[in-house]
C-alpha positions as CSV (number, residue, x, y, z in Angstrom):
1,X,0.0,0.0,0.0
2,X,1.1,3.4,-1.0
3,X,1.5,6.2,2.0
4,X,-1.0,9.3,1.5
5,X,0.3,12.2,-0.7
6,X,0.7,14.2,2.7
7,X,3.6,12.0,3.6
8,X,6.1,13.1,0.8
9,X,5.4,17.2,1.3
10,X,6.3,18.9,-1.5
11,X,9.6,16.6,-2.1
12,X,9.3,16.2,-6.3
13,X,11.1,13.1,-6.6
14,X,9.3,11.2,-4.5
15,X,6.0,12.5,-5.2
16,X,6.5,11.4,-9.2
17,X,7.7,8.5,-8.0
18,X,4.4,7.7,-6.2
19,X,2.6,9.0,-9.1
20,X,3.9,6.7,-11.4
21,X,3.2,3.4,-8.8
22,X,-0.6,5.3,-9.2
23,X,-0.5,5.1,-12.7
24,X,0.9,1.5,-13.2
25,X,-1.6,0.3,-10.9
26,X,-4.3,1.6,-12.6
27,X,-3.1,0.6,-16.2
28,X,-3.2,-3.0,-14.9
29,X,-6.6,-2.3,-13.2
30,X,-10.2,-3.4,-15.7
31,X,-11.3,-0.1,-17.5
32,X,-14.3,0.0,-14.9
33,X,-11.8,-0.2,-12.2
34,X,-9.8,2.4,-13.8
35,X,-12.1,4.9,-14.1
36,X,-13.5,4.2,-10.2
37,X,-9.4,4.7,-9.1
38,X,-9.1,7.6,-10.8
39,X,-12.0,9.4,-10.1
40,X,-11.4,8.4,-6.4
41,X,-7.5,9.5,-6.7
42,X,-9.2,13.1,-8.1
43,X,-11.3,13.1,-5.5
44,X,-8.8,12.8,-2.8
45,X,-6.6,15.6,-4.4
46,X,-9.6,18.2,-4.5
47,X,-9.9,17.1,-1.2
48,X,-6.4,17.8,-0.5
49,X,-6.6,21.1,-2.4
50,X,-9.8,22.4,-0.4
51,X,-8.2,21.1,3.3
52,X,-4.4,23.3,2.7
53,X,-6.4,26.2,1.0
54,X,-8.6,26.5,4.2
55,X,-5.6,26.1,6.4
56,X,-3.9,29.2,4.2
57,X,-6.8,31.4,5.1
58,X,-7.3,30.4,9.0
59,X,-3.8,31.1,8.6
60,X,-4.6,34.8,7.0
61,X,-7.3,35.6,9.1
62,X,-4.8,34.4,12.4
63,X,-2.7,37.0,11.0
64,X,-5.2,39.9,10.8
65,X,-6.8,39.4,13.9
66,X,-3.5,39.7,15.8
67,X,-3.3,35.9,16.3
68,X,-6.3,35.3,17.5
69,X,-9.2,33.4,16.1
């Protein structure tokens, strides 16, 4: 089992390196199973996406309020 994307940070190597283990799984997978992992692998990045852009802005409005929430 591959660790979650949060595990490698921003780290390029091993983030494409774990990209491509996504992809060769998936080529091997049926096409209906293929489309179910990547939708579910697109998904999880949105998710991603949506949980660090809402932790940038908590972090903004920290910031404006003095550091207080």
């Amino acid at each position: 089992m591959m660790p979650p994307i949060e595990h490698y940070g921003f780290n390029s190597n091993a983030l494409e390196r774990y990209q491509d283990q996504l992809f060769e799984a998936i080529a091997k997978a049926p096409n209906d199973e293929r489309y179910r992992l990547i939708e579910e692998r697109l998904w999880d990045e949105v998710r991603t996406i949506e949980r660090r852009r809402n932790d940038n802005l908590a972090a903004v409005i920290a910031g404006r309020n003095g550091g207080s929430e």
